[in-house]
Structure formats: C-alpha cells, structure tokens
C-alpha positions in Angstrom: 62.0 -14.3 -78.7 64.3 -12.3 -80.7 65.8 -13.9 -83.9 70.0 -13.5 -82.3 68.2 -15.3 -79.1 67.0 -17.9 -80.9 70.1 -18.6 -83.2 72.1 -18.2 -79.8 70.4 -21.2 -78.6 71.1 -23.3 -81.8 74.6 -22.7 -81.8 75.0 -23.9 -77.7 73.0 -26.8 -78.5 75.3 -27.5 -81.6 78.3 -27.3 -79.7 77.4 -30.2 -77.0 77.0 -32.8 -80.0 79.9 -34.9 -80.3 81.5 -34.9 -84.0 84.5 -36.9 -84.7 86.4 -34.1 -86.3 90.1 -33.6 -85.7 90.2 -30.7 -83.4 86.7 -31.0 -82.5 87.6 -30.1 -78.8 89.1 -26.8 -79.7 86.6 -25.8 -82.2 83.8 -26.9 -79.9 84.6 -24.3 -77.2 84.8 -21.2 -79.8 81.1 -22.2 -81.1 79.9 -22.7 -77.3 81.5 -19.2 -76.9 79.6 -17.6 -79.8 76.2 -18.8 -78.6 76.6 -17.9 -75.2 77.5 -14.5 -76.4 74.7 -14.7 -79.3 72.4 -15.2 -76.3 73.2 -13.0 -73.7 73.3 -10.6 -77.0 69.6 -11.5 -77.7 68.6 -11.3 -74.0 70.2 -7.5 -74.1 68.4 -6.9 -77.0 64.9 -8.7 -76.5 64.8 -6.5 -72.8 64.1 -3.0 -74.7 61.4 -2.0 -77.0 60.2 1.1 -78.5 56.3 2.0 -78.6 55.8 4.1 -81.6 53.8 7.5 -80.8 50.0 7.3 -81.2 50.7 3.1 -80.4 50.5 1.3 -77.4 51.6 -2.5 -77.0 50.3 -4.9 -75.7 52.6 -7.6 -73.7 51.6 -11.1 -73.9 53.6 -14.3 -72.1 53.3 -17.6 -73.8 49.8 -16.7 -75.2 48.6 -15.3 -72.1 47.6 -11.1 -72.5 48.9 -8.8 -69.9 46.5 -6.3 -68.6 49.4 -3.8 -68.3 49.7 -2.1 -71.6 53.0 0.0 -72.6 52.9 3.7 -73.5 54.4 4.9 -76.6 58.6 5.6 -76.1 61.4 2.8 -74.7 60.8 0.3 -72.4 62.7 -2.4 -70.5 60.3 -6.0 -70.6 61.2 -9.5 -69.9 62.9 -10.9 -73.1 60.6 -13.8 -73.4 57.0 -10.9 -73.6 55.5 -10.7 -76.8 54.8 -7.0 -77.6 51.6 -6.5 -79.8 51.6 -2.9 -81.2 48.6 -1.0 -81.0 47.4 1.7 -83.3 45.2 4.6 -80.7 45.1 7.4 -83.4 41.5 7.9 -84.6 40.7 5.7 -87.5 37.8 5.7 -90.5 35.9 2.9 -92.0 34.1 4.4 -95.3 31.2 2.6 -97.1 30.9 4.0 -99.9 28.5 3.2 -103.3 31.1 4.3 -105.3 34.0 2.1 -106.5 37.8 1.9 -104.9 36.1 4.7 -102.5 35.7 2.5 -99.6 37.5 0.4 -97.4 35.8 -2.6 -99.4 36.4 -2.2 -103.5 33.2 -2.1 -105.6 29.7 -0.8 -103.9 29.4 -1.4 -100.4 27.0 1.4 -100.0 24.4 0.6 -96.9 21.0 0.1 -98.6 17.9 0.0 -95.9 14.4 -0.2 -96.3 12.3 3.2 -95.2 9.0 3.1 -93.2 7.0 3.4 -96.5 8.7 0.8 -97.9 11.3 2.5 -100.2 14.9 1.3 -101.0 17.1 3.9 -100.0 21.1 3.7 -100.4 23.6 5.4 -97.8 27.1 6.1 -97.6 28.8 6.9 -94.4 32.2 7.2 -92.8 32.6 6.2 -89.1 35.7 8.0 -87.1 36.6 6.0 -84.3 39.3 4.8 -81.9 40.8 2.1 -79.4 40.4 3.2 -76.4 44.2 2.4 -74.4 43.5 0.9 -71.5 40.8 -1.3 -73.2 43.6 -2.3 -75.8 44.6 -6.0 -74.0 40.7 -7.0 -73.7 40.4 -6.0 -77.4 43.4 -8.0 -78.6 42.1 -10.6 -76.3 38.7 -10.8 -77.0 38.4 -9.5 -81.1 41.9 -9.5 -82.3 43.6 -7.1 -84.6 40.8 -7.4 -87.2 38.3 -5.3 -85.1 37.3 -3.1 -87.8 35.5 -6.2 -89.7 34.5 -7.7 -86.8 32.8 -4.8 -85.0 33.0 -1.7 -86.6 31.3 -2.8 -90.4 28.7 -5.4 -89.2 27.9 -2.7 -85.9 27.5 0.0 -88.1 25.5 -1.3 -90.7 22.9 -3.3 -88.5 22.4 0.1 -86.0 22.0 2.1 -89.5 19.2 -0.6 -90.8 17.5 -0.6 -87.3 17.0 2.7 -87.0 15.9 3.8 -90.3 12.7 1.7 -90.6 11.3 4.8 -88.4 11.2 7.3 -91.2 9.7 7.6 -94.1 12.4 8.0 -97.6 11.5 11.8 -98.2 12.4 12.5 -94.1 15.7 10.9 -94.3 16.6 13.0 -97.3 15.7 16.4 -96.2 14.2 17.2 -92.5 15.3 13.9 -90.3 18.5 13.5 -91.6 20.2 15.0 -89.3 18.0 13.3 -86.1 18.7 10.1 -87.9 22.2 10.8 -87.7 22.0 11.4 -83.9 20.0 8.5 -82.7 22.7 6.2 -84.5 25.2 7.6 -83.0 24.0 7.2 -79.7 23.0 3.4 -80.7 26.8 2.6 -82.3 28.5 4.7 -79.4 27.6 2.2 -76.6 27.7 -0.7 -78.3 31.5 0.2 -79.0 32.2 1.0 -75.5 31.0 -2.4 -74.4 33.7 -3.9 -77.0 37.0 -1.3 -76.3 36.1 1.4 -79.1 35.4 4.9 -78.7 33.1 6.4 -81.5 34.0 10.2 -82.6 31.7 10.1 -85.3 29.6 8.8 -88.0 29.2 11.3 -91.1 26.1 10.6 -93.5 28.4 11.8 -96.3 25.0 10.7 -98.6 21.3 9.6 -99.0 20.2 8.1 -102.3 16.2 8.1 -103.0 14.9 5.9 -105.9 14.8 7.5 -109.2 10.7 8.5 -109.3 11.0 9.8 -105.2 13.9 11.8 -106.4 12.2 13.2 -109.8 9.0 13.7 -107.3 10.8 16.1 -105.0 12.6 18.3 -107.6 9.5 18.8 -109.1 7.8 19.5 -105.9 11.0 22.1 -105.6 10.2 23.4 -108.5 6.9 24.3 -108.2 7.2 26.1 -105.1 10.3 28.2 -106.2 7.6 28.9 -109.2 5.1 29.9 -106.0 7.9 32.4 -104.6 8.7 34.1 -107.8 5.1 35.0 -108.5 4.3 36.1 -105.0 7.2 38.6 -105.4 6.5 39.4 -108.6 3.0 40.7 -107.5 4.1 42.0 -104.5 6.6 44.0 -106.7 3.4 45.1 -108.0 1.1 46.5 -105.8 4.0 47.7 -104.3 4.3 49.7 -107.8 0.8 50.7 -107.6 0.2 52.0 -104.3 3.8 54.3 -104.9 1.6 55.7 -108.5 -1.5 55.8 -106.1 0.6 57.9 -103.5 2.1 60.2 -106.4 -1.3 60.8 -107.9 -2.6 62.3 -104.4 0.0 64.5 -104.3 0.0 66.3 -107.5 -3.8 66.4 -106.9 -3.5 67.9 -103.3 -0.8 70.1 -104.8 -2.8 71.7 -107.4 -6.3 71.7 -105.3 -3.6 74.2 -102.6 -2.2 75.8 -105.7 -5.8 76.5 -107.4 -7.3 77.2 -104.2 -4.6 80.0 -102.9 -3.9 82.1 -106.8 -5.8 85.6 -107.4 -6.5 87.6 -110.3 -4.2 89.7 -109.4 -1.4 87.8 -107.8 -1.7 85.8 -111.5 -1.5 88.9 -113.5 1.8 89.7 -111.4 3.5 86.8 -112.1 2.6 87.3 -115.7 4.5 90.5 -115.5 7.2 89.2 -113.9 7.6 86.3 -116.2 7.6 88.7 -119.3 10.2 91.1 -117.7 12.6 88.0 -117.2 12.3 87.5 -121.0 12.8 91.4 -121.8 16.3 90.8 -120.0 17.0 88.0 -122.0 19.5 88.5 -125.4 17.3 86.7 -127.4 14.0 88.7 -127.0 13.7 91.8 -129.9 10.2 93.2 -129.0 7.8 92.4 -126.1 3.9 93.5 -126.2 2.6 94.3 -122.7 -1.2 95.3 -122.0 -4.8 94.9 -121.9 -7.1 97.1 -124.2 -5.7 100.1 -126.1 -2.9 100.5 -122.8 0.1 98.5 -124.6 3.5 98.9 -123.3 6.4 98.0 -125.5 9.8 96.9 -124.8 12.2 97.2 -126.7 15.8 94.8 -126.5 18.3 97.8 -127.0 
C-alpha cells in the first residue's frame, strides 16, 4: 500500500469524527475531500510499477506469493500487491583467505582435509544466478538472503566432500582441474533443486602446507637440473659427431688428393705457381730448375 494511500485513508477517517469546533461542518467536508482525492491518488499511483532491467518482481497479496512474476519495464497491478524486486544478473560469492577480499571480511578461505591427510586451503568464486521463473519459490521458500543460505554453506560442504578423493600434491598440480569439474557438477544440481542456476565455480587458489610446498619446488628443481644436463650433453655429442664428420672429410679429401697427384702433374703446378709470382710487383728475381738447367726471371 502506497504511503498517499495510506495517508488518504487517515484523513477520511479523520473527517467522520465529530469535533466541536465552530465551523466544523464546513471544514469537515474539505478534509473528507482531500482524502478521497489522497486515495484515489494512491490507488492511481499504487496500479503501476516499473521492473528495473536485469530484475524481475515478484507480486505477493497479503503474504501470500504469486506464481506470476513481472518482467523488467511498466506494469499495471492491483494497488493492494506487494512487488518484491528481484535481482536475475549473474552474481559472485568469493571466499577468499585473504582479508576484505571476500564477501565475508577476514579469512574465509575453504580449508579441507586431502586423502593423505593434509590441510589444504582454497579460495574460490562461485558465478551464479536466479533463475526467473523460479524467482516466487525462491522468495517463498529461502527469502532474499539465498546467497548465505544456499550458495556459502552448498559450496563449501560439495568442495569438502569431494576433496577427500585426492591426495594434496593432485589437487595442486594434475587433478585440479577434474576436481574442479566433479564440483561443479555436484553444486549445479543441488542449485537447480533450490531456483539457482550455477555458471561457474573458479579455483582462483590451492594452498599446500609449508613442507608439501618446499617438497615440490625442490622436486622442480631437481628435474629442471635433469633437463639442463641432458641438453647440455646432448649439445655435446652433438659437437662431437659434427668434429667426427669433419675429420672424415679432410681425411677422404686428402686420401682422393694423394691418391690422384703425379710427378709430373706436381712439378706443373710448381711452375705455374712460380710464374704467378714472376707477374707479381713484388718479386725481383726468380730461380727456376733442376741440376745445372736454371732459368732466371727477371721483374723488368
């Protein structure tokens, strides 16, 4: 009921009481005037509402839910309907370890107990939604405080169930991302059964105790220590087998090169080797010969 509705009705019922006030009468019929105006104002009024985009509302008649929800943009309802708005847009809920990150202030991280018996701490966010036409059973049936009531305690008991099947190391490196399926599954139909649509739930991170951690990085370590020194000697014989490959070759070369020269064909290219250096500015004198046959040449 609208707050000129309301006041409408005050001012009719005010104007039936007798006072004994001189020109009561004529007064009297002005006020009754104003609050039957005030309420056929408030009944004008109270007939339309606007449903805000990305809402829808929710109608309910003297505490009893309509199962007829309103879609976002004017309407025209019965005066005396209660319009509940509804928010549809996808929403979050973040549990975070980390402080004023969450929806809850301080650490509301989800810590679980692994299948070997570790403490392990997550932090998630779950994207979610109302679904519309399940809007009156959830106002009905949870209220407007559904993220506390189903989302948290649903999200958090379907994360503890399901992570007693692996062991710490798994959920922090080769599981993690099965984990992350088989709760979804889990949480998706138990929001279904309650009006909620689940888009998503994002392991945003997976916190081992202190030694598992210092275990694995030193497990990291020594196999990125393995790699280097595999490449390093396959770098190597890599290196070797090229020198290996280069040493054949100059020894096939001069085996072809020794096998193929003459006497003769080496005393021509003595010749011609000497004549290049006759032609050459530098050269003054060159000796040519073999026993008391010398032949001189001179640079001029």
């Amino acid at each position: 009921m609208s707050a000129i509705l309301f006041i409408g009705i005050l001012i009719l019922i005010f104007s039936f009481i007798q006072i004994n006030v001189p020109n009561w009468e004529g007064a009297n019929k002005t006020i009754r005037i104003v609050g039957i105006g005030a309420i056929v104002l408030g009944l004008v009024i109270g007939c339309f509402i606007q449903i805000n985009a990305g809402f829808v509302g929710v109608q309910t008649l003297f505490g009893k839910v309509k199962g007829q929800t309103l879609e976002s943009g004017l309407h025209i309802i019965n005066p005396m309907v209660k319009v509940q708005q509804m928010d549809t847009r996808t929403q979050n809920y973040t549990m975070s370890g980390i402080h004023n990150e969450g929806e809850k202030s301080g650490d509301d991280a989800i810590r679980i107990l692994s299948k070997d018996g570790l403490e392990v701490t997550i932090d998630l966010t779950v994207l979610y939604r109302i679904l519309p036409t399940e809007s009156p059973n959830v106002y009905k049936n949870t209220g407007m405080d559904y993220t506390m009531k189903v989302v948290r305690p649903l999200a958090r008991t379907k994360i503890r169930d399901h992570a007693v099947a692996y062991d710490a190391v798994s959920l922090y490196s080769s599981k993690r991302e099965e984990f992350q399926q088989r709760i979804v599954s889990s949480i998706e139909k138990e929001f279904k059964n309650r009006g909620l649509i689940l888009e998503q739930v994002l392991i945003r991170n997976i916190a081992l105790p202190a030694s598992v951690k210092a275990s694995i990085e030193s497990k990291i370590n020594a196999e990125q220590e393995s790699q280097k020194m595999e490449f390093v000697l396959t770098k190597e014989k890599q290196e070797a087998d090229r020198k290996r490959v280069e040493a054949q070759g100059i020894s096939d070369y001069q085996r072809i090169i020794s096998a193929s020269l003459t006497k003769q064909q080496l005393q021509y290219e003595a010749i011609k080797a000497q004549l290049e250096l006759a032609k050459s500015a530098n050269a003054k004198v060159i000796v040519m010969g073999k026993g008391n046959s010398p032949i001189i040449l001179g640079a001029k």
